[in-house]
C-alpha positions as CSV (number, residue, x, y, z in Angstrom):
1,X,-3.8,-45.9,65.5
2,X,-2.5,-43.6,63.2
3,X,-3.8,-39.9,64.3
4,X,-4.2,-38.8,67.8
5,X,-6.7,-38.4,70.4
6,X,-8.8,-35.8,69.1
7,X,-12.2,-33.8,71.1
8,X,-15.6,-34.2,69.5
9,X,-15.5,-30.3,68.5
10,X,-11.9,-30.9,67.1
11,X,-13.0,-33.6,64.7
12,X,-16.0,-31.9,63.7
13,X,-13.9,-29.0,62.6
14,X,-11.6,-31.4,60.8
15,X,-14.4,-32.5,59.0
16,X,-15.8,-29.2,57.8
17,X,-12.4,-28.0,56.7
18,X,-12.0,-31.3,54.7
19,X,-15.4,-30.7,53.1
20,X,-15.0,-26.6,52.8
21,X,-11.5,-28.5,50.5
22,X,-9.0,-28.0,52.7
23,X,-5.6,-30.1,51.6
24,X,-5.6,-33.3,52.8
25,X,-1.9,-32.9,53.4
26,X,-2.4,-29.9,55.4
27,X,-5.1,-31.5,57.7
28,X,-3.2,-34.4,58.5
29,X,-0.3,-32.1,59.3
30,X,-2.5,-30.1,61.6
31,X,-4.4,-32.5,63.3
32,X,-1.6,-35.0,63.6
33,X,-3.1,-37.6,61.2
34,X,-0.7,-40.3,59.5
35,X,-2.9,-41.6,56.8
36,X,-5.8,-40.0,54.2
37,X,-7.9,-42.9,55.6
38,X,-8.2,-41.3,58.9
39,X,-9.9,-37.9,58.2
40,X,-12.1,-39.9,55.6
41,X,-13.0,-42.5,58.7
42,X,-14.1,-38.9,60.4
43,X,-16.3,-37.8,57.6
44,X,-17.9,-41.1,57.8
45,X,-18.4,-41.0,61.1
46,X,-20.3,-37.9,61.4
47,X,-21.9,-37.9,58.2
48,X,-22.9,-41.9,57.4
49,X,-25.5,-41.2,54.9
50,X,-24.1,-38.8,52.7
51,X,-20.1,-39.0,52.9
52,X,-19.5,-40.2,49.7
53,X,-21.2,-37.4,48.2
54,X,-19.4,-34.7,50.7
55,X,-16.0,-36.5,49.5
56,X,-16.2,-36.1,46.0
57,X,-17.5,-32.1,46.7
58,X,-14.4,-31.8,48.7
59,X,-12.6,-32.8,46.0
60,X,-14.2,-30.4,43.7
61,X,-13.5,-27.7,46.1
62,X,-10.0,-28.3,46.7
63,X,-9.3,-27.3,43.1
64,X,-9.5,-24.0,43.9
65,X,-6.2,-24.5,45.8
66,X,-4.7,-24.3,42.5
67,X,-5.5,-21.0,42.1
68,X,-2.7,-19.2,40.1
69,X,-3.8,-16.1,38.4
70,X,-1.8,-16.5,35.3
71,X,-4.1,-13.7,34.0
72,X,-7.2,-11.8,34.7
73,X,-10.3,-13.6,33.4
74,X,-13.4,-12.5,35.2
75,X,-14.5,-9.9,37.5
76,X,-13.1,-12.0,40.7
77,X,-9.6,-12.0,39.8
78,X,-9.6,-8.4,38.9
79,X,-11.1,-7.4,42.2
80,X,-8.6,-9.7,44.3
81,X,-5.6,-8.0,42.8
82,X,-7.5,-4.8,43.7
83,X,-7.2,-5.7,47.0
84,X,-4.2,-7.1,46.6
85,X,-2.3,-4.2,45.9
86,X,-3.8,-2.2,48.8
87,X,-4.0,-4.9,51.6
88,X,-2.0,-7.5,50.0
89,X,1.1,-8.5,50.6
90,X,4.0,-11.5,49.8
91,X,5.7,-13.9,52.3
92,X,8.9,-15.2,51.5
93,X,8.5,-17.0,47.9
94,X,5.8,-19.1,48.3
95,X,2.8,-17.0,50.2
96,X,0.3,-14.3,49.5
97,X,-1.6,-13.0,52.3
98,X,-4.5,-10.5,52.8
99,X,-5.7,-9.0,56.1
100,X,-9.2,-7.7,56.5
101,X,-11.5,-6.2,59.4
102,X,-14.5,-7.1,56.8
103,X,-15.6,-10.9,57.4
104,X,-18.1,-10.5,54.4
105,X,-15.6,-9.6,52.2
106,X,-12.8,-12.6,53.3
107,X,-15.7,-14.8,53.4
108,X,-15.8,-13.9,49.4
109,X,-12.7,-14.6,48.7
110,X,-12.3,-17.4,50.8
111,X,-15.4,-18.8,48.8
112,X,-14.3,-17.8,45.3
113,X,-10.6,-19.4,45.9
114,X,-11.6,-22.2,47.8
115,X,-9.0,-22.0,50.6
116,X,-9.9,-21.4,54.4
117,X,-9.4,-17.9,55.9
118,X,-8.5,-17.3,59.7
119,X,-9.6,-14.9,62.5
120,X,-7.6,-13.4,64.8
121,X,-9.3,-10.9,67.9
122,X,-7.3,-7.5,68.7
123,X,-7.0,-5.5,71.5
124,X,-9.4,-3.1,70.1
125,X,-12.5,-5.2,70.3
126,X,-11.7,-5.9,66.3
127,X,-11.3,-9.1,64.8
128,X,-8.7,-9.3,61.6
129,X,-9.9,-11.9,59.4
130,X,-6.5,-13.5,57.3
131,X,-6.1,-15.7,54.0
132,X,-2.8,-16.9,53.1
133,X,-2.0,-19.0,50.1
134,X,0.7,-20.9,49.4
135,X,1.8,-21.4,46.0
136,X,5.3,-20.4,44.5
137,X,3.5,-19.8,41.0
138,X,1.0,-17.3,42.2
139,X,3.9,-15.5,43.3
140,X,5.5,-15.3,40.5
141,X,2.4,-14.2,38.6
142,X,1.6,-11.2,40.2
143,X,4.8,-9.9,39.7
144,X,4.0,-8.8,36.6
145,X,-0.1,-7.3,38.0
146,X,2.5,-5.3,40.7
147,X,1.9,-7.3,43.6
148,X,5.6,-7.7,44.9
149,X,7.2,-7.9,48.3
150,X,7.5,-4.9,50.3
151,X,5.4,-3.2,48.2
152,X,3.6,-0.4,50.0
153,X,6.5,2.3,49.2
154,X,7.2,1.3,45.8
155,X,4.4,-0.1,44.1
156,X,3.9,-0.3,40.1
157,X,1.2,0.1,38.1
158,X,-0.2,-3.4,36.9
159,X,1.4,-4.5,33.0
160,X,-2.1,-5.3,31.9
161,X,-2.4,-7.3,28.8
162,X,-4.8,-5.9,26.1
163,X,-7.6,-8.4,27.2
164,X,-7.5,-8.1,30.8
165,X,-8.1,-3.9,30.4
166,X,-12.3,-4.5,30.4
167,X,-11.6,-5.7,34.2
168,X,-10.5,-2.6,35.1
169,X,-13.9,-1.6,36.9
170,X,-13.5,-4.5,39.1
171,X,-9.5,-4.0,39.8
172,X,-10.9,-0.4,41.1
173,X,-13.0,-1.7,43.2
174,X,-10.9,-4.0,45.0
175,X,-8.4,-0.5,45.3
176,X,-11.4,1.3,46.9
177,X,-12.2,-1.5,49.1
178,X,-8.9,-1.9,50.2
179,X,-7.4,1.5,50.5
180,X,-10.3,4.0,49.4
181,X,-13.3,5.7,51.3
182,X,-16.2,7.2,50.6
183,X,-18.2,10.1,52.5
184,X,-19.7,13.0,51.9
185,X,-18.8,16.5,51.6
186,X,-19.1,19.0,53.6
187,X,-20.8,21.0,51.0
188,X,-23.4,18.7,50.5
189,X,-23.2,15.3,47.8
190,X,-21.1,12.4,48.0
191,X,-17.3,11.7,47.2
192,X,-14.3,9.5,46.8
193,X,-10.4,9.2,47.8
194,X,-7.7,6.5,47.3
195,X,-4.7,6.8,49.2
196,X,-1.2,5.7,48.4
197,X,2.8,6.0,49.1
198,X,3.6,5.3,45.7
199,X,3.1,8.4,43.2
200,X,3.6,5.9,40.5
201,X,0.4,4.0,41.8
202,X,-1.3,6.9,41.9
203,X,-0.6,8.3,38.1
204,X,-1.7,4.8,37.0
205,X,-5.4,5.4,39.5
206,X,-5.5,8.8,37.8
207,X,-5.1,7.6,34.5
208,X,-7.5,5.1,34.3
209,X,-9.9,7.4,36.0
210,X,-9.8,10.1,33.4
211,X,-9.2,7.7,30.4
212,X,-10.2,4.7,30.7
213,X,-13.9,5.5,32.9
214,X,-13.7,9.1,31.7
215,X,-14.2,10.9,35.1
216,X,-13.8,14.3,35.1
217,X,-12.2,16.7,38.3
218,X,-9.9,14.4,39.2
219,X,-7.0,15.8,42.2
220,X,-4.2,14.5,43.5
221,X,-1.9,16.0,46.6
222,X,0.3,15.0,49.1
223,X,0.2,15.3,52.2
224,X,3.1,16.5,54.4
225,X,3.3,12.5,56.0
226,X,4.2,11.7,52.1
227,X,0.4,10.1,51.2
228,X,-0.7,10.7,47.9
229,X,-4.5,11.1,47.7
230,X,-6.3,11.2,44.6
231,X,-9.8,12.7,45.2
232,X,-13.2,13.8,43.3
233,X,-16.3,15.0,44.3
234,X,-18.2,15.4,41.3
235,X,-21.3,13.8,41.5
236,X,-21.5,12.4,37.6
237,X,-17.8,10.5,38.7
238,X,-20.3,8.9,41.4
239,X,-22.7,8.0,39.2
240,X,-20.3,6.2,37.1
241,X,-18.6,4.7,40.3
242,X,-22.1,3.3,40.9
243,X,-23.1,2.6,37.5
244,X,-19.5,0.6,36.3
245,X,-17.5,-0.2,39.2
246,X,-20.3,-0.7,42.5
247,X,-22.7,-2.5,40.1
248,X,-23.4,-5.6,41.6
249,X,-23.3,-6.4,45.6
250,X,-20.3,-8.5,46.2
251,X,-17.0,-8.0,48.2
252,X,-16.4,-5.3,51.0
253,X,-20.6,-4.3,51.1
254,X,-19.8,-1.9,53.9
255,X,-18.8,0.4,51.4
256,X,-21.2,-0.9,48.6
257,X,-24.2,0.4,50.9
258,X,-22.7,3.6,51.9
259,X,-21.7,4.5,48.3
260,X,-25.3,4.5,47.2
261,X,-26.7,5.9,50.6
262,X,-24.1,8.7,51.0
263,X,-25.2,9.5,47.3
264,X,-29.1,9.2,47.7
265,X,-28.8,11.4,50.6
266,X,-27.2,14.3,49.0
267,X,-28.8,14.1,45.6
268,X,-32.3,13.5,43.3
269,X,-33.2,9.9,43.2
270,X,-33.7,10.9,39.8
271,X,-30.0,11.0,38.7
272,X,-29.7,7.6,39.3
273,X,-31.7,7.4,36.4
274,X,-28.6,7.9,34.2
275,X,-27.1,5.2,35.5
276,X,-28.1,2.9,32.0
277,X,-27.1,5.8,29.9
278,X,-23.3,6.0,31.7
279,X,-23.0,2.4,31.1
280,X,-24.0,2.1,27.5
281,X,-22.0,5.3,26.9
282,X,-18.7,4.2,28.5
283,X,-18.8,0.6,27.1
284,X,-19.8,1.7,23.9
C-alpha cells in the first residue's frame, strides 16, 4: 500500500482539505501518502457519486495557491496588505504569515486566497487563528507594498504605483482591522486611532488621511513606551470612514458593526444621510 493506516476522521479531513485545494504535494506529505492516486482513492471513497466533480473544483481552488500579489488589483489585495503590515509578518524567504483572534476575518482570507488557515487555543481561553503561505515570489513582492521582515520597528510606507492609489480605502481598512480601534469618546460621538512604532508609517496614515480621503483634525503623539498614535474624533471623518472605507461587510466585522453602532449611538440617524454625498464628493 502506498499511504498509511489512517482513522475514518483523519481521511475525511484529508478529503476536505484536498477539496477546500490544498496541494496535493503537501497532503501526501502530511498524511504520509506516496502516490496522487491515494488521496483521489479517498475522495472516491467518501464521495462516489460526485468525485469527479469535487476533483476538478479542487483543482480550481488550488489556483489560488499561486497567489503572488505582483500588484494591487481589487479591494482584496488591498485589504490583505492592510493587514499585512499591522499583523503580518515574513518567515525566512519563502513564508508570509498572519495571526488573528477573528475567525471571520481568517476565514476571508483563507477563502479569497484559497489556502487553509490553522487554529491554535491559548492559555487565555482565546484561540489564534494562523495562515501561512509559502511562496518565495510573494515575498519578494511585498517588498516593495512594505511588508518586510522584522518589520514592526521600521516599517515603510507602501511604493504604490499610480493605479493601485483608488485601493487606498481598502489598504486602510486592513490597517484598522489589524492595528486600529474604534470607541467612543468620552465626550459623547464616536472615534478612531491607529497605532504604530514606525513614525514613518504613521506620516504615510496621516497623509493619506488628510489628502488622499480629505479628513480633517487629524493628531498624532507618542507615547512615552515610543507608540505613535494617530487619532480623530471628528464625527464627518466617521462618516467618511463609514461611507469609503467600512462600506461593504467583509473582513474583521467585529469592528464593521461597532463602527456603525458606536456612531448611531452618539449621533442623528440623519447624518448618515450624507453618506452618498461624501462618496460622490471624494471620488469625484
Amino acid at each position: 500500500m502506498g499511504y498509511k493506516k489512517l482513522s475514518n476522521e483523519q481521511e475525511f479531513q484529508l478529503v476536505q482539505e484536498y477539496i477546500d485545494g490544498a496541494p496535493v504535494k503537501v497532503l501526501m506529505e502530511r498524511y504520509g501518502f506516496a502516490t496522487k492516486k491515494s488521496i483521489m482513492d479517498k475522495v472516491k471513497k467518501y464521495y462516489p457519486d460526485n468525485y469527479k466533480e469535487l476533483i476538478e473544483n479542487a483543482r480550481n481552488n488550488r489556483k489560488g495557491y499561486n497567489y503572488k500579489l505582483e500588484k494591487i488589483e481589487n479591494e482584496f489585495d488591498a485589504y490583505y496588505l492592510g493587514l499585512l503590515l499591522t499583523d503580518g509578518y515574513i518567515v525566512g524567504e519563502t513564508k508570509v504569515g498572519i495571526d488573528l483572534i477573528d475567525e471571520d476575518c481568517i476565514q476571508f482570507l483563507s477563502k479569497s486566497i484559497g489556502k487553509q488557515y490553522k487554529s491554535y487555543p491559548q492559555e487565555n481561553h482565546q484561540t489564534k487563528y494562523r495562515l501561512i503561505i509559502s511562496d518565495k515570489e510573494l515575498v519578494s513582492n511585498l517588498k516593495r507594498l512594505g511588508v518586510v521582515k522584522n518589520k514592526t520597528y521600521i516599517i515603510k510606507a507602501p511604493q504604490l504605483l499610480k493605479e493601485e492609489e483608488k485601493f487606498i480605502p481598502y489598504i486602510l481598512r486592513g490597517i484598522i482591522d489589524g492595528d486600529g480601534c474604534v470607541s467612543p469618546t468620552s465626550y459623547g460621538g464616536a472615534q478612531f486611532f491607529i497605532v504604530t512604532m514606525s513614525e514613518e508609517f504613521a506620516n504615510w496614515i496621516i497623509d493619506i488621511l488628510e489628502n488622499k480621503l480629505y479628513m480633517i483634525d487629524i493628531h498624532k503623539r507618542q507615547a512615552e513606551s515610543g507608540i505613535w498614535r494617530i487619532e480623530t474624533s471628528n464625527q464627518y471623518n466617521i462618516l467618511k470612514l463609514i461611507a469609503l472605507v467600512y462600506n461593504k461587510p467583509f473582513g474583521m466585522m467585529r469592528k464593521y458593526n461597532k463602527l456603525r453602532k458606536t456612531f448611531r449611538d452618539y449621533n442623528n440617524d440623519t447624518l448618515l444621510d450624507k453618506v452618498d454625498g461624501i462618496v460622490q464628493t471624494t471620488t469625484n
